[in-house]
C-alpha distance (Angstrom), angle and dihedral (degrees) to the residues before:
residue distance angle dihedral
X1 . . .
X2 3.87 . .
X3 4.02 125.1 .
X4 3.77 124.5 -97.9
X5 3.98 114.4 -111.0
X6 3.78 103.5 -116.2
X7 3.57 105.1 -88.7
X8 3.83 96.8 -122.8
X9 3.95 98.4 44.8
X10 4.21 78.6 59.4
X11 3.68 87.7 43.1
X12 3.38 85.2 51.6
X13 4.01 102.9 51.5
X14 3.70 92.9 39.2
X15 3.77 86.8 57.6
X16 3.91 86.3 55.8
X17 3.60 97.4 36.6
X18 3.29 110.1 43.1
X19 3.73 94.5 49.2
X20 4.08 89.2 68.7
X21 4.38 114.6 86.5
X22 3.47 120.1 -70.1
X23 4.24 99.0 -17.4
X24 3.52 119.0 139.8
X25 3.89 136.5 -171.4
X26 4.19 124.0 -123.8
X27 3.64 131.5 154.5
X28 3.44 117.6 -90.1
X29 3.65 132.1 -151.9
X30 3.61 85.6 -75.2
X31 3.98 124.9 -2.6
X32 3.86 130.9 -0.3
X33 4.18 116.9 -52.1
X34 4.13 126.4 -175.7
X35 3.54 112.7 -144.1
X36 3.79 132.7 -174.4
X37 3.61 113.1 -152.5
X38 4.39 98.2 -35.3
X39 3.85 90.0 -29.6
X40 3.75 122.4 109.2
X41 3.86 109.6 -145.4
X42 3.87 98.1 169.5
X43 3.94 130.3 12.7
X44 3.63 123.5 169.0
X45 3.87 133.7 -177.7
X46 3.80 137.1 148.1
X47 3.57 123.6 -87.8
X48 3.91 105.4 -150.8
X49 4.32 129.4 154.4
X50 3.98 87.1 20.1
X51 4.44 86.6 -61.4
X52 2.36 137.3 179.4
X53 4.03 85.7 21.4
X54 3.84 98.7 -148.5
X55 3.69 94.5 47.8
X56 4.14 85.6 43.8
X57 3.52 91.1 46.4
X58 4.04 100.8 47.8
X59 4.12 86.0 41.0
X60 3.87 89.3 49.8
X61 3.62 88.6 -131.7
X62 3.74 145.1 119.7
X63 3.82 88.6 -161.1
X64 2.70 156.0 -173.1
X65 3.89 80.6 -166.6
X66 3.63 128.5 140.3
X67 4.29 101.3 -145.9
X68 3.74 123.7 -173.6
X69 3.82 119.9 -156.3
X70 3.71 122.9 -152.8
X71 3.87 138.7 157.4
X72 3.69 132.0 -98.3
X73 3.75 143.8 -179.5
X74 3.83 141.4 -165.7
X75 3.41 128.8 -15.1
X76 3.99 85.2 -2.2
X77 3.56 90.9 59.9
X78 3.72 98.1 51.9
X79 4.13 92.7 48.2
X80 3.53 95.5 46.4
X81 3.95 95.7 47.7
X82 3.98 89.9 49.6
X83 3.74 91.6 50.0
X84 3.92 96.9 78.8
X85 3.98 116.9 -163.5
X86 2.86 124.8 53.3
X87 3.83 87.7 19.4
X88 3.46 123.1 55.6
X89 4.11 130.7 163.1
X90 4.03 116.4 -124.0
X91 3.45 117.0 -147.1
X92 3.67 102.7 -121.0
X93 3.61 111.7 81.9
X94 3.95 128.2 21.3
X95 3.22 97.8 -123.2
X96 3.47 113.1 38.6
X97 3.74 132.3 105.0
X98 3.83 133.6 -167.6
X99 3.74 130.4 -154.5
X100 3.89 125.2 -165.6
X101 3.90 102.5 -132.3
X102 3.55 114.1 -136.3
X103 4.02 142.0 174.8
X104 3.80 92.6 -89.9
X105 4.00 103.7 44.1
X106 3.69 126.3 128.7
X107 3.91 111.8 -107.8
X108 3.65 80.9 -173.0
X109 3.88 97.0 66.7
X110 3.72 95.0 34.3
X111 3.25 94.0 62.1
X112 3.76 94.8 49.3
X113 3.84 82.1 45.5
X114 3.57 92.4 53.2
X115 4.15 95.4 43.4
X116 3.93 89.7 50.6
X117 4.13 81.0 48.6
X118 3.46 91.0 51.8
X119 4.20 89.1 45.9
X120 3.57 96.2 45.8
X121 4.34 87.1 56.9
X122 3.74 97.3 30.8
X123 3.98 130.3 106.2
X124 3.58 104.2 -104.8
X125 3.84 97.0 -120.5
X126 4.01 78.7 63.4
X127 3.30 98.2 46.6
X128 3.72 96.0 48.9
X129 3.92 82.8 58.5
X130 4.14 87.1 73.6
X131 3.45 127.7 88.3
X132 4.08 108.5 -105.8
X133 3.91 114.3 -92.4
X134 3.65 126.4 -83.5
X135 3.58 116.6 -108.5
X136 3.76 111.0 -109.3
């Protein structure tokens, strides 16, 4: 039996999510993910008890943690995977990034986070649809 994500941090990413062309929300395997098309651009779930252990291990947590996963590229990439906590990078994809969410984070970076995510994955007819990226 796994956790429930805190149902205003979902609230919150679905805000930021589902605002972006053609995404949509399921459940995943465990937690919430956004896709576009087959592409996950977001998934988040609790990490509690050490599980589940790859999510626990990449976080560097037992939990209870609520982590969000996203994708990155470039220069993005790099900074975010040097930052350490709350960021941290799992070892499954290249380009993905995860972020333990906590009381204090930014709702205004994750959800640039999440819409550069959603770029990065997106059909480029799509992603033309977004306002450019802010200049960090």
């Amino acid at each position: 039996m796994t956790a429930e994500v805190p149902g205003e941090i979902v609230a919150r990413l679905r805000e930021a999510c589902l605002r972006l062309p053609e995404a949509y929300e399921e459940q995943a395997w465990v937690g919430t993910r956004w896709r576009v098309g087959k592409k996950t651009f977001a998934h988040v779930l609790v990490v509690q008890d050490g599980r589940p252990p790859a999510y626990a291990r990449a976080a560097g947590t037992s939990g209870p943690a609520v982590v969000l996963t996203f994708r990155s590229s470039g220069e993005e990439l790099a900074a975010l995977g040097g930052l350490g906590h709350p960021f941290f990078r799992p070892p499954w994809f290249r380009d993905i990034v995860g972020m333990v969410v906590e009381e204090d984070v930014d709702w205004s970076e994750v959800t640039e986070l999440l819409a550069e995510s959603y770029r990065h994955l997106a059909p480029r007819r799509l992603a033309e649809l977004l306002d450019p990226p802010p200049e960090r």
